[in-house]
N, C-alpha and C positions, 0 to 999 in steps of 0.2 A: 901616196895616191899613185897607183897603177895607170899611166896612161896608153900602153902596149902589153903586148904579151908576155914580152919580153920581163917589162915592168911589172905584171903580175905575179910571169915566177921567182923573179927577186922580194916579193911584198910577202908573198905567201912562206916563202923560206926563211926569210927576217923574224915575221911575226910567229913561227913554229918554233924558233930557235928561243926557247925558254931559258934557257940557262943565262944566255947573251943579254935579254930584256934584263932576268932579276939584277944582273950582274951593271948595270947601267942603270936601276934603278938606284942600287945601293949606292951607286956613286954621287947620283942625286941628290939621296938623303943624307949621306957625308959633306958634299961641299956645297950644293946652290943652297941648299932650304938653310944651313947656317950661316950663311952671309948672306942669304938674303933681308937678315933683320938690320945688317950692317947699311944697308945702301938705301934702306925703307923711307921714308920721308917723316 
């Protein structure tokens, strides 16, 4: 959440940065979603 200007052009540059997102999804899908069955109740 952008709450300055400041904070907008960091949001908007994050969120343009595609490569950086898939690259931190995949890391997602490598470690939390497989332990997350580990810690499930």
């Amino acid at each position: 959440v952008a709450d300055t200007p400041l904070g907008e052009l960091q949001a908007e540059y994050w969120n343009n940065d595609t490569q950086f997102i898939e690259y931190k999804q995949g890391q997602v899908d490598r470690y939390c979603r497989h332990n997350y069955g580990v810690v499930e109740p």
